[in-house]
PyMOL Python script that loads the backbone (N, CA, C, O; Angstrom):
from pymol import cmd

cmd.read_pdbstr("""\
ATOM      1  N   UNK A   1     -24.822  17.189   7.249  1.00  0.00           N
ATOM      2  CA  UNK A   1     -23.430  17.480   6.962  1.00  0.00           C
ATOM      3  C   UNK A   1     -22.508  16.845   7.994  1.00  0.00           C
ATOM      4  O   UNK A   1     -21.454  16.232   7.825  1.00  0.00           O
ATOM      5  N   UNK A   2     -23.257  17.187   9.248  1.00  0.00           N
ATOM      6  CA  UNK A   2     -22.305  16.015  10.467  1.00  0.00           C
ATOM      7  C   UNK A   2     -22.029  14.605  10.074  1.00  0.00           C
ATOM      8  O   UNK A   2     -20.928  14.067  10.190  1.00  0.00           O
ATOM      9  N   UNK A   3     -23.183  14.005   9.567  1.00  0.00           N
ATOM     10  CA  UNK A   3     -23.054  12.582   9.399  1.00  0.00           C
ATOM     11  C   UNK A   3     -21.857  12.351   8.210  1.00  0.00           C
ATOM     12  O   UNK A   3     -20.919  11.564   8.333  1.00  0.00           O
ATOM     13  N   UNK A   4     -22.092  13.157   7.121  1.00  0.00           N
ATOM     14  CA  UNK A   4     -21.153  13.204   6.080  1.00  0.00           C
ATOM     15  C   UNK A   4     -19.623  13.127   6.383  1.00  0.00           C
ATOM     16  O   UNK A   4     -18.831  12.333   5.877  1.00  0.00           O
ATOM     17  N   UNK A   5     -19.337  14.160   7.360  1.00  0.00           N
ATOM     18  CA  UNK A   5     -18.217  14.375   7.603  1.00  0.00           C
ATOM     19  C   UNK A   5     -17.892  13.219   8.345  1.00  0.00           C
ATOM     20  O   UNK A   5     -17.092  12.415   7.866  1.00  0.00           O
ATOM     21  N   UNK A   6     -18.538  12.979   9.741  1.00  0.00           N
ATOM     22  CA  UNK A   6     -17.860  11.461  10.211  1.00  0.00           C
ATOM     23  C   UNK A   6     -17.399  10.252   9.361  1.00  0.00           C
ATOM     24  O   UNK A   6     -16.325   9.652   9.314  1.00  0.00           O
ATOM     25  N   UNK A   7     -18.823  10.062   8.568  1.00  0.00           N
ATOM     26  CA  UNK A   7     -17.951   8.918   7.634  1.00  0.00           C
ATOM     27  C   UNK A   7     -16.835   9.323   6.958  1.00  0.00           C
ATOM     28  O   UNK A   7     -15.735   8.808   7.155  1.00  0.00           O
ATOM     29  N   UNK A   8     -17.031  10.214   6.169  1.00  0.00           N
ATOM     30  CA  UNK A   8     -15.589  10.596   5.439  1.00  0.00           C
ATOM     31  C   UNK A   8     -14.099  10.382   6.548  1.00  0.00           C
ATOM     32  O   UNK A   8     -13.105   9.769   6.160  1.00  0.00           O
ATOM     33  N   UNK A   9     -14.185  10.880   7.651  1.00  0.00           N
ATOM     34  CA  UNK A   9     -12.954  10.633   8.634  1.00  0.00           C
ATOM     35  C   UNK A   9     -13.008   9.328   9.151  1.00  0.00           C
ATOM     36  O   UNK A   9     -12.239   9.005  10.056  1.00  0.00           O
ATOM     37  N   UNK A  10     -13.875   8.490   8.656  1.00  0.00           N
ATOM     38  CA  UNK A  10     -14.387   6.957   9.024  1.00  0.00           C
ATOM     39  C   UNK A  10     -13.399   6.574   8.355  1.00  0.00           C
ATOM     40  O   UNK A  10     -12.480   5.937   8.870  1.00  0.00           O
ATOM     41  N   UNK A  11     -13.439   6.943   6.951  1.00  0.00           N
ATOM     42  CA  UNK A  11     -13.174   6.229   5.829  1.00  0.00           C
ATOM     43  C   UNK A  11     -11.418   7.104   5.689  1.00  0.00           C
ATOM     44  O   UNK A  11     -10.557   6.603   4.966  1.00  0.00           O
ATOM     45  N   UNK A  12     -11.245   7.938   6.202  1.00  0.00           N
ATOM     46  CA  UNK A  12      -9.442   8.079   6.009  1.00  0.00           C
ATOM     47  C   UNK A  12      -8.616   7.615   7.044  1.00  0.00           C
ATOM     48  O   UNK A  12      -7.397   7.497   7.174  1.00  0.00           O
ATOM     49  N   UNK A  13     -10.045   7.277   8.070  1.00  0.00           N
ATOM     50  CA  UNK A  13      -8.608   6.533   9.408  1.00  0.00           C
ATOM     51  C   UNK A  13      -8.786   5.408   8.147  1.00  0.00           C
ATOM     52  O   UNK A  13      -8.309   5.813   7.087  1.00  0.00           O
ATOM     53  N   UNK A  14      -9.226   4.444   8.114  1.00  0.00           N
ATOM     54  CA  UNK A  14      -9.496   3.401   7.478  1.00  0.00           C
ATOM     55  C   UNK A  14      -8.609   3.222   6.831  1.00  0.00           C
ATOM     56  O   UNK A  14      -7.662   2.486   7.111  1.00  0.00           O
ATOM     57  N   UNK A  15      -8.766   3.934   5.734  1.00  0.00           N
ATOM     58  CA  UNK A  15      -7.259   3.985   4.529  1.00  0.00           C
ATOM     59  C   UNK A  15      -5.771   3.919   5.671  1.00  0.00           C
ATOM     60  O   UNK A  15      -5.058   2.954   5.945  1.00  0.00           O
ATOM     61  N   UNK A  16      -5.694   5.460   6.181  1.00  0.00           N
ATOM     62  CA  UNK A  16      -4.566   5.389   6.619  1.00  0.00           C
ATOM     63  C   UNK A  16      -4.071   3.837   7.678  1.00  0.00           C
ATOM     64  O   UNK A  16      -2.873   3.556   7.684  1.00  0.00           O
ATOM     65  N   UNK A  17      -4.791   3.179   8.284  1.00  0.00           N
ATOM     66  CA  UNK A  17      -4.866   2.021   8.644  1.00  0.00           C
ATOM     67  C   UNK A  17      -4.310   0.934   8.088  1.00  0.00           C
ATOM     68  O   UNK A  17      -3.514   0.114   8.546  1.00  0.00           O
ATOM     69  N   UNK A  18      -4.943   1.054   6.813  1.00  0.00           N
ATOM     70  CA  UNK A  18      -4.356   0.115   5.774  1.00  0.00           C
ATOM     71  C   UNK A  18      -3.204   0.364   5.144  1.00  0.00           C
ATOM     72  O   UNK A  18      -2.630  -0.597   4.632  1.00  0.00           O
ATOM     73  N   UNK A  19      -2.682   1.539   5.053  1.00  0.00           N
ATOM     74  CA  UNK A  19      -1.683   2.042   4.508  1.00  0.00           C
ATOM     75  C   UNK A  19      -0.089   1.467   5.743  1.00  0.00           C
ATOM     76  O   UNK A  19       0.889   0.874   5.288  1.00  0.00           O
ATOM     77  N   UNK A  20      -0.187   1.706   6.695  1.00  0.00           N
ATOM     78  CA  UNK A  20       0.687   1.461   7.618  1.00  0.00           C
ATOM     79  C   UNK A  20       0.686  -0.265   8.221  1.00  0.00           C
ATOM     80  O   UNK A  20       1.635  -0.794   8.800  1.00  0.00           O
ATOM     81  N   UNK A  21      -0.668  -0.934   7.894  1.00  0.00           N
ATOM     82  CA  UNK A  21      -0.365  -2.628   8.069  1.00  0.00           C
ATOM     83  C   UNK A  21       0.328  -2.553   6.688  1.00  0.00           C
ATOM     84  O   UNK A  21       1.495  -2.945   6.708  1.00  0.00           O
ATOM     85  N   UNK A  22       0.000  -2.261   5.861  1.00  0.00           N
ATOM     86  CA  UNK A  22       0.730  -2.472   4.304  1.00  0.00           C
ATOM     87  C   UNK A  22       2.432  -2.391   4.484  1.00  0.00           C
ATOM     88  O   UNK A  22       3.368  -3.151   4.235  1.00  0.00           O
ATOM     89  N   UNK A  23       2.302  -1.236   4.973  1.00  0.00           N
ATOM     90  CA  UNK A  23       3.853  -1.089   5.639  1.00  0.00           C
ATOM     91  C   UNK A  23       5.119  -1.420   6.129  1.00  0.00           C
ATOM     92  O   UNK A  23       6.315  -1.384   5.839  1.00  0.00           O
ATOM     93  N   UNK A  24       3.876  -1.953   7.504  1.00  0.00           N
ATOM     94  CA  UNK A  24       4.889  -2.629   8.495  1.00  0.00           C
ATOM     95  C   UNK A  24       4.704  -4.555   7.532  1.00  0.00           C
ATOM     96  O   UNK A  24       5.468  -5.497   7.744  1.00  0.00           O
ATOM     97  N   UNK A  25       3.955  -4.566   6.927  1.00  0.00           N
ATOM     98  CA  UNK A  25       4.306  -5.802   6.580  1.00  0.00           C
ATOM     99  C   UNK A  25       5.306  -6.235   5.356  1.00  0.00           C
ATOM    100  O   UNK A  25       5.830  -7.317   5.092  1.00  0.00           O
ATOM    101  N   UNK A  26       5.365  -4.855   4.664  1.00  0.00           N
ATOM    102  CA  UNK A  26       6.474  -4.829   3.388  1.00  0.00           C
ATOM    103  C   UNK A  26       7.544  -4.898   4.312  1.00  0.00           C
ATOM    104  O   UNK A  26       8.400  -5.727   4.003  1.00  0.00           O
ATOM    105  N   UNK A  27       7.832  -3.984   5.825  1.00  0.00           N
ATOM    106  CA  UNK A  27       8.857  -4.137   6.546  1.00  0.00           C
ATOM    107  C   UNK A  27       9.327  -5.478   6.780  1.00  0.00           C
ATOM    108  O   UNK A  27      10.529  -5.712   6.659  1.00  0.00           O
ATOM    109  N   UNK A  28       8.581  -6.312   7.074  1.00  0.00           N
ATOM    110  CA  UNK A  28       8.930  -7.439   7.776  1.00  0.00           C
ATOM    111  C   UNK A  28       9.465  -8.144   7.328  1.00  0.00           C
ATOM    112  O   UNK A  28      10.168  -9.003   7.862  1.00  0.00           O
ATOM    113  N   UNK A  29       9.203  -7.898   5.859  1.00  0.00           N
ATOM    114  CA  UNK A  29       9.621  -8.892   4.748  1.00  0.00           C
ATOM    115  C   UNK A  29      10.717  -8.623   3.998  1.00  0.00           C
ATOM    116  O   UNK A  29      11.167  -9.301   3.074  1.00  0.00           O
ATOM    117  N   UNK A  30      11.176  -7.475   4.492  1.00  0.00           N
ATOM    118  CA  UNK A  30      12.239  -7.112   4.207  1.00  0.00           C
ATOM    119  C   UNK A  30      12.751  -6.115   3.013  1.00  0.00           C
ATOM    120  O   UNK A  30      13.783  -6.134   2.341  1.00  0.00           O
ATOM    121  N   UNK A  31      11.612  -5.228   3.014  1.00  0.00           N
ATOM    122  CA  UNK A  31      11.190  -3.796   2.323  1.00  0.00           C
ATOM    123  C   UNK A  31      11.187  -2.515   3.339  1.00  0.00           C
ATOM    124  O   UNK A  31      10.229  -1.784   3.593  1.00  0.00           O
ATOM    125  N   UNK A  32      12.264  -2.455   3.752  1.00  0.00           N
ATOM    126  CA  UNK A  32      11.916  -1.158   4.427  1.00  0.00           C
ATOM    127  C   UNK A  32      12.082  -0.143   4.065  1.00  0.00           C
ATOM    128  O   UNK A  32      11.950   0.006   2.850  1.00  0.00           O
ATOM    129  N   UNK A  33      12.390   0.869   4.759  1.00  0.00           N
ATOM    130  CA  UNK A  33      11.315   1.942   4.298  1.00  0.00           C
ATOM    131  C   UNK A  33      10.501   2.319   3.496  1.00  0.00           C
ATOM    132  O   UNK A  33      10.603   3.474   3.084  1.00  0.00           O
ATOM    133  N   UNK A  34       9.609   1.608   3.096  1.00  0.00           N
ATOM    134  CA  UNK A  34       8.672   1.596   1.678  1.00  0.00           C
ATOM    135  C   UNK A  34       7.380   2.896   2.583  1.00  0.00           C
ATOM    136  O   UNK A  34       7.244   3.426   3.685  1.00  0.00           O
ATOM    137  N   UNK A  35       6.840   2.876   1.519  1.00  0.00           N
ATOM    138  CA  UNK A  35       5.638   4.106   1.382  1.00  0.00           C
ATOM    139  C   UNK A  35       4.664   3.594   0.730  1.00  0.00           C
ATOM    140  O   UNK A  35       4.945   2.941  -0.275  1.00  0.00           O
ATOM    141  N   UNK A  36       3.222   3.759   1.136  1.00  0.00           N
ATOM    142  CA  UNK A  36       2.189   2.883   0.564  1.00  0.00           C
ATOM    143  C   UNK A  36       1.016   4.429   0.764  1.00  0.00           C
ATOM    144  O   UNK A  36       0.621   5.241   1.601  1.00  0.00           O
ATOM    145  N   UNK A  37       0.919   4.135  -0.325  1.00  0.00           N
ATOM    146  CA  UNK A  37      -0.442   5.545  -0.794  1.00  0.00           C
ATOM    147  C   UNK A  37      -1.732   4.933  -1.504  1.00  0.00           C
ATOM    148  O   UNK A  37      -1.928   4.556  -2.659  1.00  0.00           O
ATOM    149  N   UNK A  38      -2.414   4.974  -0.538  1.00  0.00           N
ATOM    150  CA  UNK A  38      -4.209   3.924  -1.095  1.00  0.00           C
ATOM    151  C   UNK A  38      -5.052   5.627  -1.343  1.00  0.00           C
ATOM    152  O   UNK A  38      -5.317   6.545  -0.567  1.00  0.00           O
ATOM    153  N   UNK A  39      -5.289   5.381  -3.041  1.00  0.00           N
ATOM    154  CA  UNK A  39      -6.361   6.389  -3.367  1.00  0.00           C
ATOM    155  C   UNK A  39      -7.604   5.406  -3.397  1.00  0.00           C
ATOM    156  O   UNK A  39      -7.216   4.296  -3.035  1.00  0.00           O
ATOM    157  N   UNK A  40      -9.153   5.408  -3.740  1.00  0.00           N
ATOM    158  CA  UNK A  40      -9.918   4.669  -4.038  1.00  0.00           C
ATOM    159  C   UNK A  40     -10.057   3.233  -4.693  1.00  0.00           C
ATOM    160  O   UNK A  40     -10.691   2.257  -4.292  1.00  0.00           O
ATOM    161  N   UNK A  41      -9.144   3.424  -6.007  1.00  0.00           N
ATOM    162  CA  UNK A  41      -9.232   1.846  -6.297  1.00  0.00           C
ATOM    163  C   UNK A  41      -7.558   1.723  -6.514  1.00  0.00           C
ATOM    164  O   UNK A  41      -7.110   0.635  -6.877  1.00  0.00           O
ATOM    165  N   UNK A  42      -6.680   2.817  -6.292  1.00  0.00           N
ATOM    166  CA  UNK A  42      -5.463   2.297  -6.644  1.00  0.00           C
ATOM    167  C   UNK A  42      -4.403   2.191  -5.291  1.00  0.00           C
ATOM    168  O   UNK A  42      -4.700   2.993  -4.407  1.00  0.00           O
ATOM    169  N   UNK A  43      -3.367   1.434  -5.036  1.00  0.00           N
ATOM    170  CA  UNK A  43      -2.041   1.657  -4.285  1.00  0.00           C
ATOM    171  C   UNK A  43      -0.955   2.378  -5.515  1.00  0.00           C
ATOM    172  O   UNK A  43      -1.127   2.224  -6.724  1.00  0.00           O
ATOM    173  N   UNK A  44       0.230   3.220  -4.867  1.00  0.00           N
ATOM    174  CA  UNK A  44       1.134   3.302  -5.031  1.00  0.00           C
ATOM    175  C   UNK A  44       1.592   3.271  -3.670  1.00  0.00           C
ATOM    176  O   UNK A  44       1.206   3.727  -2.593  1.00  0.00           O
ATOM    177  N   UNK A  45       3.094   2.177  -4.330  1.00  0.00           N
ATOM    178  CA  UNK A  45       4.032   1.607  -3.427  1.00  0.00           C
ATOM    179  C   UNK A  45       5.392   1.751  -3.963  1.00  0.00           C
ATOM    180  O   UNK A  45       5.858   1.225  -4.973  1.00  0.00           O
ATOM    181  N   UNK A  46       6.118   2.778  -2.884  1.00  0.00           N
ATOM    182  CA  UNK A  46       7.293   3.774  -3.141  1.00  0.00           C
ATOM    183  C   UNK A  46       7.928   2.693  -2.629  1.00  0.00           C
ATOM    184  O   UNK A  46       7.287   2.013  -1.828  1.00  0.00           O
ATOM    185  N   UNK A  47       9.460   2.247  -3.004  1.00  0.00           N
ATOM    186  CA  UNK A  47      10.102   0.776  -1.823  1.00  0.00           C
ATOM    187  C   UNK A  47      11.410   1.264  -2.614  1.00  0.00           C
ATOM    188  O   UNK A  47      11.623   1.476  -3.808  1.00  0.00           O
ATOM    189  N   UNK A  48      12.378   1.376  -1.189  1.00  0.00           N
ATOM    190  CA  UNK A  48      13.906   1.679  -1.261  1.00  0.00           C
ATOM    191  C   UNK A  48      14.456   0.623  -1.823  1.00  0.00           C
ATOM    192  O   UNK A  48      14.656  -0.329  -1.069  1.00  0.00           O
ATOM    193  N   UNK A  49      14.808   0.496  -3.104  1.00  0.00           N
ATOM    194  CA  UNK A  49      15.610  -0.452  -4.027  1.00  0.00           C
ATOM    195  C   UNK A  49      15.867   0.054  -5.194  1.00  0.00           C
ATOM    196  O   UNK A  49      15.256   0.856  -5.899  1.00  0.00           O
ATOM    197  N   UNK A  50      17.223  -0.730  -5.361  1.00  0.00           N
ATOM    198  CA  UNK A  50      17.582   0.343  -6.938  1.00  0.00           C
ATOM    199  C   UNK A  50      16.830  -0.362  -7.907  1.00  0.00           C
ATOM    200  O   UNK A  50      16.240   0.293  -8.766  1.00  0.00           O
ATOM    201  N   UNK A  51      16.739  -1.989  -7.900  1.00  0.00           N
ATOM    202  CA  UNK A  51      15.877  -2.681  -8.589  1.00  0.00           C
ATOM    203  C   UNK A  51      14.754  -3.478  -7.936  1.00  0.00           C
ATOM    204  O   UNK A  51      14.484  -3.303  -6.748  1.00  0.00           O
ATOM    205  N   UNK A  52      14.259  -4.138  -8.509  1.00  0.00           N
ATOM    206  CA  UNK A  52      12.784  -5.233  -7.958  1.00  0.00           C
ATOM    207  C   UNK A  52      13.205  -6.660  -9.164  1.00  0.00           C
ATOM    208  O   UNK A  52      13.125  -6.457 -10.375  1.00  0.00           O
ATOM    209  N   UNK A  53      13.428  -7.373  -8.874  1.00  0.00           N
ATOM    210  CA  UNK A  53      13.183  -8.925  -9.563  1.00  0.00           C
ATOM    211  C   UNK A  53      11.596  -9.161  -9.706  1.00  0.00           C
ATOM    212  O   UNK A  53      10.757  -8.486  -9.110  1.00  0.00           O
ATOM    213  N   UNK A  54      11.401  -9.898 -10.317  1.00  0.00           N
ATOM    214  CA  UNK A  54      10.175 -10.260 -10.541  1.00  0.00           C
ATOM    215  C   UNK A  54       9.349 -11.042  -9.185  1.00  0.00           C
ATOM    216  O   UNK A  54       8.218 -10.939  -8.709  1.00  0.00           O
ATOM    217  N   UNK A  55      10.584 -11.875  -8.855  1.00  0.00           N
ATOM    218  CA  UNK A  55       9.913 -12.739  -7.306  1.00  0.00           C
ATOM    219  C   UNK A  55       9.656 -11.573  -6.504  1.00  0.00           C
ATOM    220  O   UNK A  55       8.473 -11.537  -6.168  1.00  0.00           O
ATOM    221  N   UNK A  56      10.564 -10.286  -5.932  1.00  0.00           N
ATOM    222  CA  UNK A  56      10.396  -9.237  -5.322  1.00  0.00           C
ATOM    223  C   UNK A  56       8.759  -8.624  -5.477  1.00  0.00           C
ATOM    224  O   UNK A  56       7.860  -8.621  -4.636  1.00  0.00           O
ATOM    225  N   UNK A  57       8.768  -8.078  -7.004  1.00  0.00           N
ATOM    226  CA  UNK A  57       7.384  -7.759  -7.618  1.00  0.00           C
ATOM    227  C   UNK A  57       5.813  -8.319  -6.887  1.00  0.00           C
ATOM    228  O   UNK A  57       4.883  -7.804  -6.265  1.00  0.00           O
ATOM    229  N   UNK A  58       6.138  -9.487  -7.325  1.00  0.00           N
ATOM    230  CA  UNK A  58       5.358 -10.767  -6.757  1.00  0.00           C
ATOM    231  C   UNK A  58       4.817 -10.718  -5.382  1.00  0.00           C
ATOM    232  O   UNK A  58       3.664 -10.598  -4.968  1.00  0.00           O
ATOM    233  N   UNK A  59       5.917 -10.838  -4.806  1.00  0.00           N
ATOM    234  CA  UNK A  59       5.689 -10.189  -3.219  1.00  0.00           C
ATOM    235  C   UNK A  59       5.034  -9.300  -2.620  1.00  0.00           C
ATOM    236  O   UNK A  59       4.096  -9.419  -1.831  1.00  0.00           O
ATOM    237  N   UNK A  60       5.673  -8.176  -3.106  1.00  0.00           N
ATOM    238  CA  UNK A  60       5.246  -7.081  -2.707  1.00  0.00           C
ATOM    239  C   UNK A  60       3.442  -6.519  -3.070  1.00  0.00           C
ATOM    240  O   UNK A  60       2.616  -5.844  -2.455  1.00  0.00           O
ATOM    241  N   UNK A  61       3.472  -7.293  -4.499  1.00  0.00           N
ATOM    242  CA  UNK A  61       1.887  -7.740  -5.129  1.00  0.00           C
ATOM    243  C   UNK A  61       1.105  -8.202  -4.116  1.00  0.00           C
ATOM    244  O   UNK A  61       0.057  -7.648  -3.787  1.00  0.00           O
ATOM    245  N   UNK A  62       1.659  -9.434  -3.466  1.00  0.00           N
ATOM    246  CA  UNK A  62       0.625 -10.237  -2.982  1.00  0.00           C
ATOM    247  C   UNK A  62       0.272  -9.365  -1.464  1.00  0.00           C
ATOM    248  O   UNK A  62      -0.869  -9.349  -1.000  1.00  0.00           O
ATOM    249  N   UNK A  63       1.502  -8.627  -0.769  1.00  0.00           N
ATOM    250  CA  UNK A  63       1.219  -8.092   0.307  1.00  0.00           C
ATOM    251  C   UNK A  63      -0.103  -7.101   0.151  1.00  0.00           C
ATOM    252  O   UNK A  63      -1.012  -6.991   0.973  1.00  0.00           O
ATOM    253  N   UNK A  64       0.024  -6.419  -1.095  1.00  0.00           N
ATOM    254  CA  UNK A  64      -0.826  -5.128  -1.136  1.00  0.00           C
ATOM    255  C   UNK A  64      -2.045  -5.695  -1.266  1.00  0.00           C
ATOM    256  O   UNK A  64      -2.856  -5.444  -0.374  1.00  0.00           O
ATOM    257  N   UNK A  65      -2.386  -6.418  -2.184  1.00  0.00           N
ATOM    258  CA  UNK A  65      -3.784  -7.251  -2.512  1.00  0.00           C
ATOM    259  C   UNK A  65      -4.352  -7.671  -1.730  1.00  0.00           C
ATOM    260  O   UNK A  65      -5.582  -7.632  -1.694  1.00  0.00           O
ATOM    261  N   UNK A  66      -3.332  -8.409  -0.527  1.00  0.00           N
ATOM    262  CA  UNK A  66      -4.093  -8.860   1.136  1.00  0.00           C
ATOM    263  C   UNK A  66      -4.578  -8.436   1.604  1.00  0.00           C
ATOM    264  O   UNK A  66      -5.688  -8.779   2.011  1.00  0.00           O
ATOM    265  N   UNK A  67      -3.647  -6.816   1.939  1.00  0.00           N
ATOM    266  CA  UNK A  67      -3.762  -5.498   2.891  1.00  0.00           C
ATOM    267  C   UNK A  67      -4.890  -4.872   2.356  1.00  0.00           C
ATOM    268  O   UNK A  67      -5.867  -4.842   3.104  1.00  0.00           O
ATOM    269  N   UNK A  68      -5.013  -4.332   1.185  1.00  0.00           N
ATOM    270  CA  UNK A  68      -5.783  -3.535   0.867  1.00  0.00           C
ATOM    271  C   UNK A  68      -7.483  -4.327   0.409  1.00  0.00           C
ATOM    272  O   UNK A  68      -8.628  -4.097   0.798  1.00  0.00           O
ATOM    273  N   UNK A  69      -6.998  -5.142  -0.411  1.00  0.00           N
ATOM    274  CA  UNK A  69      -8.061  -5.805  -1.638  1.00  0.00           C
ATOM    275  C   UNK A  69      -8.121  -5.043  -2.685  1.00  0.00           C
ATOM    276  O   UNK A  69      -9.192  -4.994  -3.289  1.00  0.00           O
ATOM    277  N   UNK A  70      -7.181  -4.398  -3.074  1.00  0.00           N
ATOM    278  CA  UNK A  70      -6.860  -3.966  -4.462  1.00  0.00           C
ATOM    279  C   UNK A  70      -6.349  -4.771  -5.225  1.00  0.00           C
ATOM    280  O   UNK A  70      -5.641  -5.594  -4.644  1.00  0.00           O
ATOM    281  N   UNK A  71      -6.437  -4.917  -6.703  1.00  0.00           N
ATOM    282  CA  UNK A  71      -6.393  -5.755  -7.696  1.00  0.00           C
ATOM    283  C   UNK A  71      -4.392  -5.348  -7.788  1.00  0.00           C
ATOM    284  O   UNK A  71      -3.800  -4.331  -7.428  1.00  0.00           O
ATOM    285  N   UNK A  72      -3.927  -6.464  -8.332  1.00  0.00           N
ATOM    286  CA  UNK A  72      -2.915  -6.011  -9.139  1.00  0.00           C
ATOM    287  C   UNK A  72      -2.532  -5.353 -10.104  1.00  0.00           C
ATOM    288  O   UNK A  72      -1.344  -5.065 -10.251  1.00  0.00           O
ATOM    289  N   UNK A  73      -3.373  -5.033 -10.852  1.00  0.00           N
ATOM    290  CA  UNK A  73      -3.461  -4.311 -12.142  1.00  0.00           C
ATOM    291  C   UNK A  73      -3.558  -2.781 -11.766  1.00  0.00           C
ATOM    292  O   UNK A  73      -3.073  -1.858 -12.419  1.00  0.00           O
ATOM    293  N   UNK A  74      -4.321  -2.679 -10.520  1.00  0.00           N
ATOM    294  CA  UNK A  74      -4.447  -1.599 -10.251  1.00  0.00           C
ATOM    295  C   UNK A  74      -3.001  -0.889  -8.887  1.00  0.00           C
ATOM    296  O   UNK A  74      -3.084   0.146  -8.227  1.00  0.00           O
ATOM    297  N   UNK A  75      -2.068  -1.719  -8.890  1.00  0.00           N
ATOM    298  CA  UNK A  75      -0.686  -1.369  -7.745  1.00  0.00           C
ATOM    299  C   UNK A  75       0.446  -0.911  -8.607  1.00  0.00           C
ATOM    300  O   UNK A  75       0.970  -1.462  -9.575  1.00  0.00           O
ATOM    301  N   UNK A  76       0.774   0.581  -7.843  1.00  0.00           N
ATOM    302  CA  UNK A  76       2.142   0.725  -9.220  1.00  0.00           C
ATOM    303  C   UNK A  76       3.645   0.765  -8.160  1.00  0.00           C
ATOM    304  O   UNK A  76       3.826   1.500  -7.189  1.00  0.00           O
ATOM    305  N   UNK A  77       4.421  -0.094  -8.628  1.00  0.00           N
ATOM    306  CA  UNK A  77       5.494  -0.260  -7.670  1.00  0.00           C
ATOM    307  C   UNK A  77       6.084   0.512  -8.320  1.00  0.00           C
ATOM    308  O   UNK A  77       5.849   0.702  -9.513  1.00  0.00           O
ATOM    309  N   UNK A  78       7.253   1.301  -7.440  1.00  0.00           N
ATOM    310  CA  UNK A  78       8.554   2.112  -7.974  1.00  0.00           C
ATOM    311  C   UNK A  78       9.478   2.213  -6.695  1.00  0.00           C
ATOM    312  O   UNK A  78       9.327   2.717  -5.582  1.00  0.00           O
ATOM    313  N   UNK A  79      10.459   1.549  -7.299  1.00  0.00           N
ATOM    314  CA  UNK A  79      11.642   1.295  -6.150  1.00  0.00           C
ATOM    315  C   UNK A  79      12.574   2.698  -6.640  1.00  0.00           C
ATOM    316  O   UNK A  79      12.829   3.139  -7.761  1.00  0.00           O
ATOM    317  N   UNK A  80      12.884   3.089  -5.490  1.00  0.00           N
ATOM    318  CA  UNK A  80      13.627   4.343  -5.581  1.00  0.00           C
ATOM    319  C   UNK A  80      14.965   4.137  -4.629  1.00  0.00           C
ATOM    320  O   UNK A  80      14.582   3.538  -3.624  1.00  0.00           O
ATOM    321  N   UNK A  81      16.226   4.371  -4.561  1.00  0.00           N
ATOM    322  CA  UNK A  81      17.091   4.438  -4.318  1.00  0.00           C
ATOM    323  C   UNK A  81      17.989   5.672  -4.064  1.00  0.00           C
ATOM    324  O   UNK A  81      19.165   5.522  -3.734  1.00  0.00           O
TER     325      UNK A  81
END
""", "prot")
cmd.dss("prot")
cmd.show_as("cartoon", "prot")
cmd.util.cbc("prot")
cmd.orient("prot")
């Protein structure tokens, strides 16, 4: 049960890890305050905008797919304002 539990806290620094490079790199690019939530095979990515353009979309796609290695199909953007 010890061993169990370490990996499991292996595996949520991990996520949370990825969740905050995801972050600071939507930051950089000029998404800030965005929110990035990695369940198993999916992201949701919360990003302060009233809208997203498609080039925006794109972007923000390619950041998560880097960060994480989650598919696109599987990232749900929602810009909130």
């Amino acid at each position: 049960q010890k061993a169990d539990a370490v990996e499991q806290m292996v595996f949520m620094t991990e996520i949370a890890e990825m969740e905050a490079a995801t972050e600071t790199m939507l930051s950089s690019k000029g998404f800030s305050e965005s929110v990035v939530s990695i369940s198993e095979d999916t992201v949701d990515v919360v990003v302060n905008a009233a809208e997203l353009d498609e080039k925006s979309l794109a972007q923000i796609e390619d950041i998560v797919t880097r960060k994480t290695g989650i598919a696109p199909e599987n990232i749900v953007i929602t810009p909130i304002n």
